[in-house]
C-alpha atoms as an extended CHARMM CRD file, in Angstrom:
* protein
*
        87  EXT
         1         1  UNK       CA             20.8400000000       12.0290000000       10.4760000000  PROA      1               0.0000000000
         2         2  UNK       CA             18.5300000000        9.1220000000       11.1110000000  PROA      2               0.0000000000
         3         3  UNK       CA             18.0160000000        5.7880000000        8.9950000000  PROA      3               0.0000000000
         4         4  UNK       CA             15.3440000000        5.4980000000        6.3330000000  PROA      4               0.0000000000
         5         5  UNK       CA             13.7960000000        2.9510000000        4.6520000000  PROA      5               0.0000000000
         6         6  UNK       CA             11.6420000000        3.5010000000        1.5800000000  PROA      6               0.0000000000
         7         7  UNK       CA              8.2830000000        2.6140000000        1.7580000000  PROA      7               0.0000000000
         8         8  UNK       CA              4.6570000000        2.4380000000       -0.4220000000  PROA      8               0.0000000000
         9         9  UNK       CA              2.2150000000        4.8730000000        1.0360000000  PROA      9               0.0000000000
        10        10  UNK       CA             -0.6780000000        2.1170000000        0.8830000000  PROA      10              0.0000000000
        11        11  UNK       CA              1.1240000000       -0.3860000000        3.0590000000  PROA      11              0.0000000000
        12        12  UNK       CA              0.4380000000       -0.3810000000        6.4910000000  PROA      12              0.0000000000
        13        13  UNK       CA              3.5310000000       -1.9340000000        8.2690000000  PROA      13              0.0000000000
        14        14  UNK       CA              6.4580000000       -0.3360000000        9.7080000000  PROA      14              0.0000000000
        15        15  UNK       CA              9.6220000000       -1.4280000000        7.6850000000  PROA      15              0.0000000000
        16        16  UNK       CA             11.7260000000       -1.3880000000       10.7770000000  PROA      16              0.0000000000
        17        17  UNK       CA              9.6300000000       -2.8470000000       13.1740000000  PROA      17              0.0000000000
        18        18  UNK       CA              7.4520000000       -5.4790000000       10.9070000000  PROA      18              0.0000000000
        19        19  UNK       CA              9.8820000000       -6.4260000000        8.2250000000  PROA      19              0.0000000000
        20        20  UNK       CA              8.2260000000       -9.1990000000        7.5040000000  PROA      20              0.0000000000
        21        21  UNK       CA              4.4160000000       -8.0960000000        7.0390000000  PROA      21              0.0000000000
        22        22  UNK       CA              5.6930000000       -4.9300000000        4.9610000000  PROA      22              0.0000000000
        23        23  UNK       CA              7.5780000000       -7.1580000000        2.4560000000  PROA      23              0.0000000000
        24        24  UNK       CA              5.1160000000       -9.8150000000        2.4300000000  PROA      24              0.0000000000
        25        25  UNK       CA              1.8400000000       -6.3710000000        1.6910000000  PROA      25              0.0000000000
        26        26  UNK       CA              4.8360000000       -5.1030000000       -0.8140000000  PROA      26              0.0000000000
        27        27  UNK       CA              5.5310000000       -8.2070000000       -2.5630000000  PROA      27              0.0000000000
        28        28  UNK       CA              1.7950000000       -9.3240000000       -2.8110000000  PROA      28              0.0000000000
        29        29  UNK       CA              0.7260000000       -5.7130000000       -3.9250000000  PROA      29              0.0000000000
        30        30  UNK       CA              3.5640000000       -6.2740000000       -6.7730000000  PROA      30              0.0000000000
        31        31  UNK       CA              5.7990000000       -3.4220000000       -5.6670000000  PROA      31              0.0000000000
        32        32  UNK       CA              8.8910000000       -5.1200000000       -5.1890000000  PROA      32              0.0000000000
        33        33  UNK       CA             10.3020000000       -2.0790000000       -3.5170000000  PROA      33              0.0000000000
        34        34  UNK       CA             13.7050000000       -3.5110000000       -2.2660000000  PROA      34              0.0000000000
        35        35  UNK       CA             14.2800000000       -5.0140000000       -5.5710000000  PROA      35              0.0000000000
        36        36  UNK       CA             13.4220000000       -1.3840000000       -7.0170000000  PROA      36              0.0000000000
        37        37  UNK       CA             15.8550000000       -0.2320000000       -4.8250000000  PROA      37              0.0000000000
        38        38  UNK       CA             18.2520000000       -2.2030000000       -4.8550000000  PROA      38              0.0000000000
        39        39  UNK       CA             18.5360000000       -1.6340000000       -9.1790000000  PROA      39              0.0000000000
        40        40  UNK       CA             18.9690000000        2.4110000000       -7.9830000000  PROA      40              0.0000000000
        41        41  UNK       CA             21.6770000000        2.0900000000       -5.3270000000  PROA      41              0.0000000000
        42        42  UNK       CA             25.1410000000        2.3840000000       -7.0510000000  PROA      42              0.0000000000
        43        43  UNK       CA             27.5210000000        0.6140000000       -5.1550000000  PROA      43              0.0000000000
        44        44  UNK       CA             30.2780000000       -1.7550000000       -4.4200000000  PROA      44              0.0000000000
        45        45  UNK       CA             32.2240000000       -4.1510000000       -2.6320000000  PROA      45              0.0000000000
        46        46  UNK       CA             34.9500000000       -2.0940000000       -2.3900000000  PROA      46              0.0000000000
        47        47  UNK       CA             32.5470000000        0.5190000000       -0.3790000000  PROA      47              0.0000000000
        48        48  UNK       CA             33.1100000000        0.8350000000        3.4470000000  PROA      48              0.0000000000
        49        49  UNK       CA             29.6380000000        0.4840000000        5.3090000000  PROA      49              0.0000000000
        50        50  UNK       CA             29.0370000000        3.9940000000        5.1980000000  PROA      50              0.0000000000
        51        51  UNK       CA             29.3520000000        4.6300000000        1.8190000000  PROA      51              0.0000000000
        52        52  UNK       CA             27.4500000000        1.8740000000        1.0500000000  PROA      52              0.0000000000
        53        53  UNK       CA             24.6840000000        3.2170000000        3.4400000000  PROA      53              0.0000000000
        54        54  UNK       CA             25.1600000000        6.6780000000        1.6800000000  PROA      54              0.0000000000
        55        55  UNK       CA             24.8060000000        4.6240000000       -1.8250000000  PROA      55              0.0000000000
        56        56  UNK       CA             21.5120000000        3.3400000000       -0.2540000000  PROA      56              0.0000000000
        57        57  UNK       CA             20.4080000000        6.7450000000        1.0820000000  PROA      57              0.0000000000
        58        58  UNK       CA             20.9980000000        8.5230000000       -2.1260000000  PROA      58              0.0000000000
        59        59  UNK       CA             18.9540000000        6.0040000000       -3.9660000000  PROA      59              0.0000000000
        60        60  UNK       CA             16.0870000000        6.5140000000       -1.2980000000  PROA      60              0.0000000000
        61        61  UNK       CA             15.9640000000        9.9320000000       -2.5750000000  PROA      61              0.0000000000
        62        62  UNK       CA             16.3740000000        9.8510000000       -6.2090000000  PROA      62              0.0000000000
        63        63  UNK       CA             13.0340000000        7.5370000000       -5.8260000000  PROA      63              0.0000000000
        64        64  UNK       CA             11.0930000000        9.4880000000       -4.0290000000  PROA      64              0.0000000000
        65        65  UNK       CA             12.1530000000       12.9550000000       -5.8860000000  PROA      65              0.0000000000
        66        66  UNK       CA             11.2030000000       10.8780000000       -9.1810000000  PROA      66              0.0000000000
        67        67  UNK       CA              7.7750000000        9.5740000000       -7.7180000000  PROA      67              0.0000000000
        68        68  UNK       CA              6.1130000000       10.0780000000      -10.6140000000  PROA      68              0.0000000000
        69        69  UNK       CA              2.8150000000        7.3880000000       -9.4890000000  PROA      69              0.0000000000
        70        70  UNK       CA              3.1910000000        8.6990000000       -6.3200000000  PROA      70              0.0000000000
        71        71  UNK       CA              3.3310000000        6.0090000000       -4.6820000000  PROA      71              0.0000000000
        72        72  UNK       CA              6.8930000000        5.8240000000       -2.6280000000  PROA      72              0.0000000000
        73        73  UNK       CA              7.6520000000        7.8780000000        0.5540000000  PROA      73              0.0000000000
        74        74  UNK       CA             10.7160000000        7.5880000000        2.9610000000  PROA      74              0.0000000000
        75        75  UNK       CA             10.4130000000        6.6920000000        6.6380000000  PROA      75              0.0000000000
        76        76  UNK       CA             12.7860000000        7.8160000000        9.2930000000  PROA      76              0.0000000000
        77        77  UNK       CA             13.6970000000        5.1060000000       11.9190000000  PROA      77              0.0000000000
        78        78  UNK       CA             11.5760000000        5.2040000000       15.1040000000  PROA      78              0.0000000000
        79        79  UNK       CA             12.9930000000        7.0720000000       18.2420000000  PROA      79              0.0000000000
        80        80  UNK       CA             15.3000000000        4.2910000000       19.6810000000  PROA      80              0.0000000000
        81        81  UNK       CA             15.5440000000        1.7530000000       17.3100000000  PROA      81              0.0000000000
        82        82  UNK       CA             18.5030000000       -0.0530000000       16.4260000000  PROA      82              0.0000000000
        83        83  UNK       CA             19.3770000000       -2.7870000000       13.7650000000  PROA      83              0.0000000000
        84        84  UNK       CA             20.3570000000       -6.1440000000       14.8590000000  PROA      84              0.0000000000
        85        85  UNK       CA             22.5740000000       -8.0310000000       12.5430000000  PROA      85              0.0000000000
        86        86  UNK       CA             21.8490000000      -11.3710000000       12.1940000000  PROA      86              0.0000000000
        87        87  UNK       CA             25.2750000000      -13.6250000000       11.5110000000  PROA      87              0.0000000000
């Protein structure tokens, strides 16, 4: 299973690749889609990382399922890519 990200089908940056020019469309459009998201994901402290990523995942999908503007899709990592925490 890949990583996904949710995303508004009107903005034209890649959430994984140009973070910062897909919140910066997102926020200016209104969307607030992390903020949306991050009401939708129920989860915890006391989740390991992969729960918490499940959490995440689950809430990716209730949003989508539920797109009732139809507005929100989900993107699948591209071919290679990797997160880089930043500490």
């Amino acid at each position: 299973m890949g990583l996904h990200m949710l995303t508004t089908m009107d903005n034209p940056h890649d959430p994984f690749t140009e973070f910062d020019e897909w919140l910066q469309f997102d926020e200016s459009s209104g969307y607030y889609t992390t903020q949306y998201l991050a009401r939708l994901t129920i989860t915890s402290s006391e989740l390991s990382d992969a729960d918490q990523d499940a959490a995440i995942e689950l809430a990716i999908d209730e949003i989508v399922r539920e797109n009732i503007n139809g507005m929100y899709k989900k993107v699948e990592a591209p071919s290679g890519w990797s997160s880089v925490e930043v500490v």
